[in-house]
PQR file with spaces between the fields and no chain letter, atoms N, CA, C, O and H, PARSE charges and radii, in Angstrom:
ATOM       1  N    UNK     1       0.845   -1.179    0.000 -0.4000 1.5000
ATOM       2  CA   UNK     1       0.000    0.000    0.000 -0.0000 2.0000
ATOM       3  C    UNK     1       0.890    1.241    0.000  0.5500 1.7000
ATOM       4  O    UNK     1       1.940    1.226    0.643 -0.5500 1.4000
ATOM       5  N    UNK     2       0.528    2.270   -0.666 -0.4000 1.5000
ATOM       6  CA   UNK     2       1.383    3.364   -1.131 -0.0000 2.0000
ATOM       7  C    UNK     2       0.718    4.408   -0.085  0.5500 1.7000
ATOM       8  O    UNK     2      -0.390    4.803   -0.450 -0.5500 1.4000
ATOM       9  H    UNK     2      -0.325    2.283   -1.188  0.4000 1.0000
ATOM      10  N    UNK     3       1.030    4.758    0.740 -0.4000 1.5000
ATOM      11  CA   UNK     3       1.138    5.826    1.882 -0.0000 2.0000
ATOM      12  C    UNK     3       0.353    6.995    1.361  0.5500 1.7000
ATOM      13  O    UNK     3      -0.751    7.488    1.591 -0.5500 1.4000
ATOM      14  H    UNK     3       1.929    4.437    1.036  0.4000 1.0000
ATOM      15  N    UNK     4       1.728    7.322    0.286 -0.4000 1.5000
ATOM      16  CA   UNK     4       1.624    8.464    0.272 -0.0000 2.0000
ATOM      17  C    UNK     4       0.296    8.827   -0.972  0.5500 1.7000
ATOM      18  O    UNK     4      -0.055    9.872   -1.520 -0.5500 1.4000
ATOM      19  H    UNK     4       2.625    6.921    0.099  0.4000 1.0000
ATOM      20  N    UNK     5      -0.004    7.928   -1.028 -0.4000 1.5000
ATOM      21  CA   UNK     5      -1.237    7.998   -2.286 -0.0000 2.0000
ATOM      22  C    UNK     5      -2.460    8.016   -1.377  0.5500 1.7000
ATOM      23  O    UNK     5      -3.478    8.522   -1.850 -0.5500 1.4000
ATOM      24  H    UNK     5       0.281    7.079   -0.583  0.4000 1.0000
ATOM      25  N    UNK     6      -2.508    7.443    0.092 -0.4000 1.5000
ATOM      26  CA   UNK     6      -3.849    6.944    0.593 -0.0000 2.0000
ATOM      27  C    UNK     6      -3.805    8.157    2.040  0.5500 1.7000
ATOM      28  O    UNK     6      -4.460    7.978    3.066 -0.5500 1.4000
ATOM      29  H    UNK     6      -1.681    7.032    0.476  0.4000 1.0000
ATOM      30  N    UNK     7      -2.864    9.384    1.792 -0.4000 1.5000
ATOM      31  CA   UNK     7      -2.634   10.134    2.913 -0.0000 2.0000
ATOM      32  C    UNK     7      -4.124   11.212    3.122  0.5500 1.7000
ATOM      33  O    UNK     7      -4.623   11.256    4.246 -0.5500 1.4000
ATOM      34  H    UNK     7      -2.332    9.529    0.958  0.4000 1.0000
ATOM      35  N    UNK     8      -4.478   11.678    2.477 -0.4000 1.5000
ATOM      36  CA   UNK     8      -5.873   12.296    2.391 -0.0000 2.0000
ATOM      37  C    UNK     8      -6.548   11.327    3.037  0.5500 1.7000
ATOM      38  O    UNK     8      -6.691   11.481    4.250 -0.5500 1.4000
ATOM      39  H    UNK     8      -4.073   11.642    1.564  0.4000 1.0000
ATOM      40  N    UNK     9      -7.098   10.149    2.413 -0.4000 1.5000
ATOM      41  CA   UNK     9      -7.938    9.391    3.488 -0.0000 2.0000
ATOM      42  C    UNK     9      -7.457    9.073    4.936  0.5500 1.7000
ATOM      43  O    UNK     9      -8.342    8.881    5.770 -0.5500 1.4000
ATOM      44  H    UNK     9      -6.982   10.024    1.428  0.4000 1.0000
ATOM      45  N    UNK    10      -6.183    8.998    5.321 -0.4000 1.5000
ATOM      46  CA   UNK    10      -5.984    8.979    6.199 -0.0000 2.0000
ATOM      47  C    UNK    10      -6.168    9.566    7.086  0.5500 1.7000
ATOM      48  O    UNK    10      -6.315    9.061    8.199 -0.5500 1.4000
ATOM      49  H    UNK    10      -5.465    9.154    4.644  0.4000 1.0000
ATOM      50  N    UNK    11      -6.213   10.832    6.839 -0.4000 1.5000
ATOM      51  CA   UNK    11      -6.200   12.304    7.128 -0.0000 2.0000
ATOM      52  C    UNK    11      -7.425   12.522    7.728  0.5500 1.7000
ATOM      53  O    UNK    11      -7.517   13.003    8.858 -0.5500 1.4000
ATOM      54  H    UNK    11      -6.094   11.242    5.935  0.4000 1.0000
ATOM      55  N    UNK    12      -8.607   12.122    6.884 -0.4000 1.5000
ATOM      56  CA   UNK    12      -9.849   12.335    6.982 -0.0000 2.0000
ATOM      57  C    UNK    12     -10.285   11.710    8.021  0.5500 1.7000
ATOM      58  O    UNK    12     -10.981   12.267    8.870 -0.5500 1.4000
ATOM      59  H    UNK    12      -8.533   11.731    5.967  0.4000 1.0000
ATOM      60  N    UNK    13      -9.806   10.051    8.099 -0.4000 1.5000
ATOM      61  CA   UNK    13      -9.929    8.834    8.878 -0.0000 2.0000
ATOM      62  C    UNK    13      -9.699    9.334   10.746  0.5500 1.7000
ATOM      63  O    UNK    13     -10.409    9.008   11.697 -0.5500 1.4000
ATOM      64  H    UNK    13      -9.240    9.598    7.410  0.4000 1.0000
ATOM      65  N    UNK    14      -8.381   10.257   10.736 -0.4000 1.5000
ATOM      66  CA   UNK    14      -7.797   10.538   12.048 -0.0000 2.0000
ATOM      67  C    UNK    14      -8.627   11.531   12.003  0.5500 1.7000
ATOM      68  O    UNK    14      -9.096   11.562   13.141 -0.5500 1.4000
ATOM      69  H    UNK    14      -7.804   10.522    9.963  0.4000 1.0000
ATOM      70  N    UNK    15      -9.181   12.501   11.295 -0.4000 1.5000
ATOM      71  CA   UNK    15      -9.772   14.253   12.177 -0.0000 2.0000
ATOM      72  C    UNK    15     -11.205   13.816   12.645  0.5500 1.7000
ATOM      73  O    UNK    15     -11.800   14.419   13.539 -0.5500 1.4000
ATOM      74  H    UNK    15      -8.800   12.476   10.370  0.4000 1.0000
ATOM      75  N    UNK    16     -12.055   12.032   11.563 -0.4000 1.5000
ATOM      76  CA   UNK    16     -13.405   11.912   12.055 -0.0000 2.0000
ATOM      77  C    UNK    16     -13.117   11.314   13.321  0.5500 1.7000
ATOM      78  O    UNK    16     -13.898   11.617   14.223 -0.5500 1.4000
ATOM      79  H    UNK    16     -11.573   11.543   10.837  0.4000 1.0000
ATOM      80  N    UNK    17     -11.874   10.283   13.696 -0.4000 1.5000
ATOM      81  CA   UNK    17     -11.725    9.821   15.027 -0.0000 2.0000
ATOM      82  C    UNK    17     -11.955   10.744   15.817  0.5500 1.7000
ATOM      83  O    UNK    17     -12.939   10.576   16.539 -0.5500 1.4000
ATOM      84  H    UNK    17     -11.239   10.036   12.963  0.4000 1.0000
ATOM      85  N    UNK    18     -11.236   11.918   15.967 -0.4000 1.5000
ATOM      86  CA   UNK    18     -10.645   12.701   16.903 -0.0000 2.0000
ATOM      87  C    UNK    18     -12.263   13.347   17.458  0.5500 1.7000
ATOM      88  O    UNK    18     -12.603   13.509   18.630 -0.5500 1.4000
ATOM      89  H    UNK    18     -10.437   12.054   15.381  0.4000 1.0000
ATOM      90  N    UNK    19     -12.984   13.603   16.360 -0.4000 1.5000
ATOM      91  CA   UNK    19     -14.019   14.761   16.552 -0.0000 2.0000
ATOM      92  C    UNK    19     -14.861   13.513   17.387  0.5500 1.7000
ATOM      93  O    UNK    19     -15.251   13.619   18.549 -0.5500 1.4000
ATOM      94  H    UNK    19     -12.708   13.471   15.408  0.4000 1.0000
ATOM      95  N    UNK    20     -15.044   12.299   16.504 -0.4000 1.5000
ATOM      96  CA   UNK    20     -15.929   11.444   17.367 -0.0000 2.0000
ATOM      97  C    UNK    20     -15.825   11.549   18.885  0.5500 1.7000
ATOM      98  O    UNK    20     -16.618   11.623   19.823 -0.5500 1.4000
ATOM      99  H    UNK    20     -14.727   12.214   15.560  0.4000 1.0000
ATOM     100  N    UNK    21     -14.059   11.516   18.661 -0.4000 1.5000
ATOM     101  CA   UNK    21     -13.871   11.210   20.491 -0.0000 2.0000
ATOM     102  C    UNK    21     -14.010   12.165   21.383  0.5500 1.7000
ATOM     103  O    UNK    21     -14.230   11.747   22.520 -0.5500 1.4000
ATOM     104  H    UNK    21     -13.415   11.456   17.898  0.4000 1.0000
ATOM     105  N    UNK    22     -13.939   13.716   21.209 -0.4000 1.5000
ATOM     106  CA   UNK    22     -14.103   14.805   21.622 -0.0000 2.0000
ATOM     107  C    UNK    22     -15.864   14.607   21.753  0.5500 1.7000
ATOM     108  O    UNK    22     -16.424   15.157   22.702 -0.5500 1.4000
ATOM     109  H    UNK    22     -13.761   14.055   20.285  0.4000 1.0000
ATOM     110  N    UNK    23     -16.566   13.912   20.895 -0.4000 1.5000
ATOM     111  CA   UNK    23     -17.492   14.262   21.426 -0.0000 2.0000
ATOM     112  C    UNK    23     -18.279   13.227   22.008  0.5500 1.7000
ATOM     113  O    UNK    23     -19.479   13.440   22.179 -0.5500 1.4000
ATOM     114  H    UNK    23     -16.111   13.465   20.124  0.4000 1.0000
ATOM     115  N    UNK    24     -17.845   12.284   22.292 -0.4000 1.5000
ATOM     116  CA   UNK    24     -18.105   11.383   23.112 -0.0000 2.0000
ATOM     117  C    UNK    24     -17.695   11.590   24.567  0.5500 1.7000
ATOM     118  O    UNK    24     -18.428   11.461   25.547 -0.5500 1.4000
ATOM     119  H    UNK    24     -16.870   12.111   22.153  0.4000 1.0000
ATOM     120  N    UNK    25     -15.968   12.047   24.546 -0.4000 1.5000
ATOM     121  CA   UNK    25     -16.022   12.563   26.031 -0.0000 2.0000
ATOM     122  C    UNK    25     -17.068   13.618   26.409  0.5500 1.7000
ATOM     123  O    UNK    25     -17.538   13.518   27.543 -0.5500 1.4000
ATOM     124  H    UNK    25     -15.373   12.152   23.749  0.4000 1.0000
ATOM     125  N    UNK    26     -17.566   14.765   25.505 -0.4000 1.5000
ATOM     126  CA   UNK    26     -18.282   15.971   26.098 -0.0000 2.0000
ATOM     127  C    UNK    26     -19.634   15.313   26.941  0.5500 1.7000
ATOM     128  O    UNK    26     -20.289   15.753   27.886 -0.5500 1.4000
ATOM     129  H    UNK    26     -17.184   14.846   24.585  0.4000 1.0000
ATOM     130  N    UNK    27     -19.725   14.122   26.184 -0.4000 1.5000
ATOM     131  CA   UNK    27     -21.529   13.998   26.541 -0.0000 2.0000
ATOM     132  C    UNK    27     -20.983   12.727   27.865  0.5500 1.7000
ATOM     133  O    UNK    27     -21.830   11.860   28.080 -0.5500 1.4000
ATOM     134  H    UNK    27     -19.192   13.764   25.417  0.4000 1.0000
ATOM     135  N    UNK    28     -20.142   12.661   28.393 -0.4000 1.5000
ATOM     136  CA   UNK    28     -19.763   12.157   29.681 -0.0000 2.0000
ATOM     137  C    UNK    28     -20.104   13.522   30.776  0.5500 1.7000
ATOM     138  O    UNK    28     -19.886   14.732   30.846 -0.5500 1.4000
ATOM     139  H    UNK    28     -19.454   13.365   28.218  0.4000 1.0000
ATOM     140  N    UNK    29     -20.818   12.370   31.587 -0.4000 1.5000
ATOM     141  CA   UNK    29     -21.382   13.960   32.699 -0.0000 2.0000
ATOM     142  C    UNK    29     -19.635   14.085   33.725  0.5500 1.7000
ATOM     143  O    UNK    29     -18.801   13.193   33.879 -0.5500 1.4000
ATOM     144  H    UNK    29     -20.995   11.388   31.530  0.4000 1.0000
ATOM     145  N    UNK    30     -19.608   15.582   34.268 -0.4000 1.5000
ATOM     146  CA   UNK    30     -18.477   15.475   35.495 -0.0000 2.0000
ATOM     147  C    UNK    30     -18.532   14.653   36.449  0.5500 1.7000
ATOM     148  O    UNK    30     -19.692   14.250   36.544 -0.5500 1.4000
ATOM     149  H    UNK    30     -20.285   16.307   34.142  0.4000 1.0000
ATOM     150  N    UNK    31     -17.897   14.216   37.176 -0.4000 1.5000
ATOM     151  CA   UNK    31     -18.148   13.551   38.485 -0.0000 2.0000
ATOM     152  C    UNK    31     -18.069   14.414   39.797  0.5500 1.7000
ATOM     153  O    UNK    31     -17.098   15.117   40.077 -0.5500 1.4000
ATOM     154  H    UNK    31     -16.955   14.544   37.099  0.4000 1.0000
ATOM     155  N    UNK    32     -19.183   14.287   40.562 -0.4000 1.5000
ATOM     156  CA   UNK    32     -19.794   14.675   41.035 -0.0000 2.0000
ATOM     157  C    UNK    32     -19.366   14.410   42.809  0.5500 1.7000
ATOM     158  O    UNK    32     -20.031   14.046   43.778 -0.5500 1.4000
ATOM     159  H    UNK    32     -19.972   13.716   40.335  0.4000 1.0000
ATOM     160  N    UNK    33     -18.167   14.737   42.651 -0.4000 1.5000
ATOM     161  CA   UNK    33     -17.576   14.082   44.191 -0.0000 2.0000
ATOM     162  C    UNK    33     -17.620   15.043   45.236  0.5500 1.7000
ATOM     163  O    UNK    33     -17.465   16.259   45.124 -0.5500 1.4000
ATOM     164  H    UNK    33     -17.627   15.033   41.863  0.4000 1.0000
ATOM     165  N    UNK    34     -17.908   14.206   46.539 -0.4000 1.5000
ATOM     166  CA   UNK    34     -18.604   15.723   47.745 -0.0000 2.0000
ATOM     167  C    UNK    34     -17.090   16.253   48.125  0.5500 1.7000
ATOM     168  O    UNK    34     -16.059   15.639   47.849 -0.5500 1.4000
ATOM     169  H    UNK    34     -18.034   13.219   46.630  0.4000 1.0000
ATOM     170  N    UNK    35     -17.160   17.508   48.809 -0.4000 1.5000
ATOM     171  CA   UNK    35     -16.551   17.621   49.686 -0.0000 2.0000
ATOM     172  C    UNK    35     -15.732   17.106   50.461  0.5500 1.7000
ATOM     173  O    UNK    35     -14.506   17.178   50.382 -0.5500 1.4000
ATOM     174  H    UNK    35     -17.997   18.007   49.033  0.4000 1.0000
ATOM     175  N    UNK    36     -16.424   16.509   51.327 -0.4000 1.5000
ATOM     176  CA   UNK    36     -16.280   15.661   52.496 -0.0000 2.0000
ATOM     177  C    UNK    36     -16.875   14.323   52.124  0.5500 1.7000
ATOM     178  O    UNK    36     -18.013   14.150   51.688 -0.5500 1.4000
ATOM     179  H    UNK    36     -17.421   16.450   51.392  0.4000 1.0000
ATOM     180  N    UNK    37     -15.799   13.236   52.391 -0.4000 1.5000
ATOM     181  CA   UNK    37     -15.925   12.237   52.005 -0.0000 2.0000
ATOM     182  C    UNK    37     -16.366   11.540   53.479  0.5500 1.7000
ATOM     183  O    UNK    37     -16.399   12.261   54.476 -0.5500 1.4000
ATOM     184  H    UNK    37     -14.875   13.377   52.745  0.4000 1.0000
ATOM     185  N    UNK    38     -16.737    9.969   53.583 -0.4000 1.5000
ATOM     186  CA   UNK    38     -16.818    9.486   55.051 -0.0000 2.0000
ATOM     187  C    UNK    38     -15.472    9.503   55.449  0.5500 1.7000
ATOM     188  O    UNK    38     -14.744    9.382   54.464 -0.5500 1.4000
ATOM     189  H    UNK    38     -16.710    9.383   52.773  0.4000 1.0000
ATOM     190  N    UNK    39     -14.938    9.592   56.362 -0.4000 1.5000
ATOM     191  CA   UNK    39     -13.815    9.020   57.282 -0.0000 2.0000
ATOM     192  C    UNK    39     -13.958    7.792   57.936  0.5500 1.7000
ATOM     193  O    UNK    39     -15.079    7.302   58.068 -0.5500 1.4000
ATOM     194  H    UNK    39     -15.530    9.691   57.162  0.4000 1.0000
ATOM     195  N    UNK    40     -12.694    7.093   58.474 -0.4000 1.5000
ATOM     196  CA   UNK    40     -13.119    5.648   59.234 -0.0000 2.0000
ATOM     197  C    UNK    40     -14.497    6.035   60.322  0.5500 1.7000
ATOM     198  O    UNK    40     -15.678    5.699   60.407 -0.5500 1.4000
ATOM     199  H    UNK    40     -11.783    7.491   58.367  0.4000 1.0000
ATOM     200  N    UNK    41     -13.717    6.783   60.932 -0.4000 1.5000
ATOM     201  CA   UNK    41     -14.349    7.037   62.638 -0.0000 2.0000
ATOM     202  C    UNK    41     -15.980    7.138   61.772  0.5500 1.7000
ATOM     203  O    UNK    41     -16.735    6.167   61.820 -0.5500 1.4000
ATOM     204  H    UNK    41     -12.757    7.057   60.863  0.4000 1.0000
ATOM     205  N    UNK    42     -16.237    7.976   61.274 -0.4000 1.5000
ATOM     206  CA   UNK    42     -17.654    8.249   61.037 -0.0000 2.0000
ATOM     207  C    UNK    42     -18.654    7.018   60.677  0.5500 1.7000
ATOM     208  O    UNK    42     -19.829    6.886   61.020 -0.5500 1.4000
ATOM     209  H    UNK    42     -15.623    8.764   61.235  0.4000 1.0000
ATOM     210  N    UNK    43     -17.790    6.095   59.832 -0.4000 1.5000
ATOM     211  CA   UNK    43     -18.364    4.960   59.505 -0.0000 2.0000
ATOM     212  C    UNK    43     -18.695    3.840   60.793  0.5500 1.7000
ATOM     213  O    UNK    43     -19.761    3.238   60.926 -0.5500 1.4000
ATOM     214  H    UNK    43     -16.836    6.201   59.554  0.4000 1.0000
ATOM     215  N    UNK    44     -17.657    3.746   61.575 -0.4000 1.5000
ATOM     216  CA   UNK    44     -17.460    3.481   62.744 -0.0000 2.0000
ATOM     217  C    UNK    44     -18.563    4.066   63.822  0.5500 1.7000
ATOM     218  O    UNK    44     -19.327    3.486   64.593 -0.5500 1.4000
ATOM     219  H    UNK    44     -16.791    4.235   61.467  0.4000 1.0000
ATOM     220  N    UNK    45     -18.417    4.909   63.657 -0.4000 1.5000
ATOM     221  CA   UNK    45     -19.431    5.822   64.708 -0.0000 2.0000
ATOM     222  C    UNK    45     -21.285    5.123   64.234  0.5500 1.7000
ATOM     223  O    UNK    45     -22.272    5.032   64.964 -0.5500 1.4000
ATOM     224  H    UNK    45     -17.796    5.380   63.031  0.4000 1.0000
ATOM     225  N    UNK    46     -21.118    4.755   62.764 -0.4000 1.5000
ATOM     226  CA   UNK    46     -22.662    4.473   62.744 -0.0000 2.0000
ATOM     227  C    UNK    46     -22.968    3.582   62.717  0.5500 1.7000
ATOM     228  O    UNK    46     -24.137    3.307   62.446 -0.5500 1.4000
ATOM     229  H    UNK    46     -20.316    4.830   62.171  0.4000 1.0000
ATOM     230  N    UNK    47     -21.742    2.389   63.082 -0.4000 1.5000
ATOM     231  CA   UNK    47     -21.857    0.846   63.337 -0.0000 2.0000
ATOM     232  C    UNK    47     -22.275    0.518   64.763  0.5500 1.7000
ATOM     233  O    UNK    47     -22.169   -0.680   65.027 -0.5500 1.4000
ATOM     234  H    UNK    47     -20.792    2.613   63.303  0.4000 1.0000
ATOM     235  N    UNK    48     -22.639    1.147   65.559 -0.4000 1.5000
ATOM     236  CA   UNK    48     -22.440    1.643   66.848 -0.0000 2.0000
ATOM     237  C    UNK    48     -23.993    1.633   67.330  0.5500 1.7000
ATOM     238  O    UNK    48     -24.370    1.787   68.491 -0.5500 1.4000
ATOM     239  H    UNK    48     -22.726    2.120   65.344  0.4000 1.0000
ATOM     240  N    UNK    49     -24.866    1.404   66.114 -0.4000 1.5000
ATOM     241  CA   UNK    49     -26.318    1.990   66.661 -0.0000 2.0000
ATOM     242  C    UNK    49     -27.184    0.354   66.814  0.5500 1.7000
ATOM     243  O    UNK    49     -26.816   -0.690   66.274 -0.5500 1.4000
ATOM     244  H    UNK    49     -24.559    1.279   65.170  0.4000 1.0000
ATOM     245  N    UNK    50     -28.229    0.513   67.582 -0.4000 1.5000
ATOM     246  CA   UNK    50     -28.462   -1.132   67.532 -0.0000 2.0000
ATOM     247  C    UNK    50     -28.735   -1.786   66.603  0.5500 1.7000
ATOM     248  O    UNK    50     -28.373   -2.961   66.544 -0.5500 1.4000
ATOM     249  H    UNK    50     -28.527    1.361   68.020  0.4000 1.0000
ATOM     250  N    UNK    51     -29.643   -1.040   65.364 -0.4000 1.5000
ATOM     251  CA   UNK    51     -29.776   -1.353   64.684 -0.0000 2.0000
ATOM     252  C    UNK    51     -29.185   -2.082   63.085  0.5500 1.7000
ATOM     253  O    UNK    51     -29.569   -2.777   62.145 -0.5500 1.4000
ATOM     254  H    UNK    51     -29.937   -0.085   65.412  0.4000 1.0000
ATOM     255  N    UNK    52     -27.929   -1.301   63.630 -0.4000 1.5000
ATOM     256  CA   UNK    52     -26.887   -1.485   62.064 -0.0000 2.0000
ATOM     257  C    UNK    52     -26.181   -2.245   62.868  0.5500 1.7000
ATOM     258  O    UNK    52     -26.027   -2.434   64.074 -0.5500 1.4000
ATOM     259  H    UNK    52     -27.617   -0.736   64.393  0.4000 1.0000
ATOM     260  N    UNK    53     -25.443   -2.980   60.927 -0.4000 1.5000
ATOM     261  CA   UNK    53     -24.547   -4.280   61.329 -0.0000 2.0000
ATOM     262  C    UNK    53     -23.388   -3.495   61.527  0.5500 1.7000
ATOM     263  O    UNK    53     -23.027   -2.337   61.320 -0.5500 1.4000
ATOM     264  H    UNK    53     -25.568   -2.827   59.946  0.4000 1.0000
ATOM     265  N    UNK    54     -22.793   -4.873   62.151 -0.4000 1.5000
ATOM     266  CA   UNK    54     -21.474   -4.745   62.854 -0.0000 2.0000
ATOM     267  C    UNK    54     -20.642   -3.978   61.742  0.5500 1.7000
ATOM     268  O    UNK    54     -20.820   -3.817   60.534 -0.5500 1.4000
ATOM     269  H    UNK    54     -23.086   -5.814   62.319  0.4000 1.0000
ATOM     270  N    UNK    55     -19.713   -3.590   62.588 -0.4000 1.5000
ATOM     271  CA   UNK    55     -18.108   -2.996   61.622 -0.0000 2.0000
ATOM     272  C    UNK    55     -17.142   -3.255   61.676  0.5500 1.7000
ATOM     273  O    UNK    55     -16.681   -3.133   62.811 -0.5500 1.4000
ATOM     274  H    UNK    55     -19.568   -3.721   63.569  0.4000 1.0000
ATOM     275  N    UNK    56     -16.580   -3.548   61.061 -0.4000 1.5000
ATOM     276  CA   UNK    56     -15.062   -4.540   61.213 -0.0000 2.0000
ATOM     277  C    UNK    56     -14.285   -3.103   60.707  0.5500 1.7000
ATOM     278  O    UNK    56     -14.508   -2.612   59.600 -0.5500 1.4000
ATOM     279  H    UNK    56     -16.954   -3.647   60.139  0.4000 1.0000
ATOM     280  N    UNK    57     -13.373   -2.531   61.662 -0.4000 1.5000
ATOM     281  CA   UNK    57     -12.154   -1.418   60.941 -0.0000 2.0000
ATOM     282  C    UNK    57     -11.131   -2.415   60.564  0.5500 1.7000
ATOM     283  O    UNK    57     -11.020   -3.420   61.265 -0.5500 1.4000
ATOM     284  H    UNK    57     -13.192   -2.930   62.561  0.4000 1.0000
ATOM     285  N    UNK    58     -10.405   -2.254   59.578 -0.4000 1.5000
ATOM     286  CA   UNK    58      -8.991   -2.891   59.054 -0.0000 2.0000
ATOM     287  C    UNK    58      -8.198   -2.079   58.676  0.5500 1.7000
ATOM     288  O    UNK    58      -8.441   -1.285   57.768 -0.5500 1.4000
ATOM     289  H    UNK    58     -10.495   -1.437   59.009  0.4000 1.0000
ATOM     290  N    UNK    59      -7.094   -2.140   59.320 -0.4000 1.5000
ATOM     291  CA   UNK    59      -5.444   -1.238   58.533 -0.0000 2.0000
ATOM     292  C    UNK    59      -4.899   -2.172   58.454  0.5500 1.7000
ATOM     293  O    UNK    59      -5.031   -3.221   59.084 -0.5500 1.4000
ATOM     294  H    UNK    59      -6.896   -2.785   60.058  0.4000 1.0000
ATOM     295  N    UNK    60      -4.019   -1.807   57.427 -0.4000 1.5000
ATOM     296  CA   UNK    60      -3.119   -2.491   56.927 -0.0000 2.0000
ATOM     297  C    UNK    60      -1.510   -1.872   57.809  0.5500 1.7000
ATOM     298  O    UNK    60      -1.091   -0.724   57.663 -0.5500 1.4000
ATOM     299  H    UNK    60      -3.911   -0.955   56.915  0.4000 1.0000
ATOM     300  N    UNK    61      -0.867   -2.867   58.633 -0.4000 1.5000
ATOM     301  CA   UNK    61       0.461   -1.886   58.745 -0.0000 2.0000
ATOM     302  C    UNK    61       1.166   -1.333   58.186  0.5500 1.7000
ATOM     303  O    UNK    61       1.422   -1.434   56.986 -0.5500 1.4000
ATOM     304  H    UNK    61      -1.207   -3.800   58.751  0.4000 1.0000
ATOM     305  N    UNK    62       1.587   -0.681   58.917 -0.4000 1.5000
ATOM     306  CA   UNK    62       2.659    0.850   58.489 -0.0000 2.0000
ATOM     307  C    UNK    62       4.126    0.156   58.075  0.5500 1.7000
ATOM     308  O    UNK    62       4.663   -0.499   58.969 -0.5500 1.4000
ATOM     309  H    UNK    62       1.379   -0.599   59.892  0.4000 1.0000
ATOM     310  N    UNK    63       4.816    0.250   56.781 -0.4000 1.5000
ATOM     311  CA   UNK    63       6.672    0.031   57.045 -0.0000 2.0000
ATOM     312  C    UNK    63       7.302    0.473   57.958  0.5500 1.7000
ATOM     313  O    UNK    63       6.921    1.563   58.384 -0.5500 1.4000
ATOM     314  H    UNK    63       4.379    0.781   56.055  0.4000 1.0000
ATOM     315  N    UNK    64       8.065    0.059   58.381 -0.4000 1.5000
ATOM     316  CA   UNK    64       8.872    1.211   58.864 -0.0000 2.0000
ATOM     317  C    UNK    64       9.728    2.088   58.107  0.5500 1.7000
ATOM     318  O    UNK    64      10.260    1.776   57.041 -0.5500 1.4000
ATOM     319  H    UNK    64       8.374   -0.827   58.035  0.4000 1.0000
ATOM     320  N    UNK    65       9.876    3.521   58.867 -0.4000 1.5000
ATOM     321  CA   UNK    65      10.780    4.349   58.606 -0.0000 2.0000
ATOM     322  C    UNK    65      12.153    3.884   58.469  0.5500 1.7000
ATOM     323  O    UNK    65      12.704    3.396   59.456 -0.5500 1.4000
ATOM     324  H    UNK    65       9.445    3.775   59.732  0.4000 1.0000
ATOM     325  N    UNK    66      12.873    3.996   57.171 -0.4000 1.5000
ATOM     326  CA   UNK    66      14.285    4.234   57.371 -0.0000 2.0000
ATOM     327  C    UNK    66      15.333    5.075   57.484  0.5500 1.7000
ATOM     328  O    UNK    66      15.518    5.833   56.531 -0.5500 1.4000
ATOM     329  H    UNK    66      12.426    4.393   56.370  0.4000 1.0000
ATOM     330  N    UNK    67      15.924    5.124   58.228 -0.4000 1.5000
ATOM     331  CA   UNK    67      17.194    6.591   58.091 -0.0000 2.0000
ATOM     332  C    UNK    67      18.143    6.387   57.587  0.5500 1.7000
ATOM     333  O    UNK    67      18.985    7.278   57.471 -0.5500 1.4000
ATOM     334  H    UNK    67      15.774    4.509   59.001  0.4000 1.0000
């Protein structure tokens, strides 16, 4: 295939990608993230009521520091 003979279509091929994709991202809504996110404790705090299930907290340990 001769490149340089099929470069116009090519051309055409990459600017309809591009526009497609520009406008496919546009019609993606923002995300919509709060402020204030939960924290452990808070989640914790509402495991606490009689009604709600239990809460298991988990960390993972810390490395240690090296000097």
């Amino acid at each position: 295939m001769n490149v340089h003979k099929h470069m116009e279509a090519i051309f055409v091929a990459a600017l309809a990608t591009v526009g497609f994709g520009t406008m496919l991202i546009d019609s993606v809504p923002e995300a919509g993230a709060s402020s204030r996110a939960p924290v452990m404790r808070d989640v914790a705090a509402q495991g606490t009521k009689q009604d709600a299930a239990p809460v298991a907290m988990l960390c993972a340990p810390r490395a240690a520091h090296r000097a």
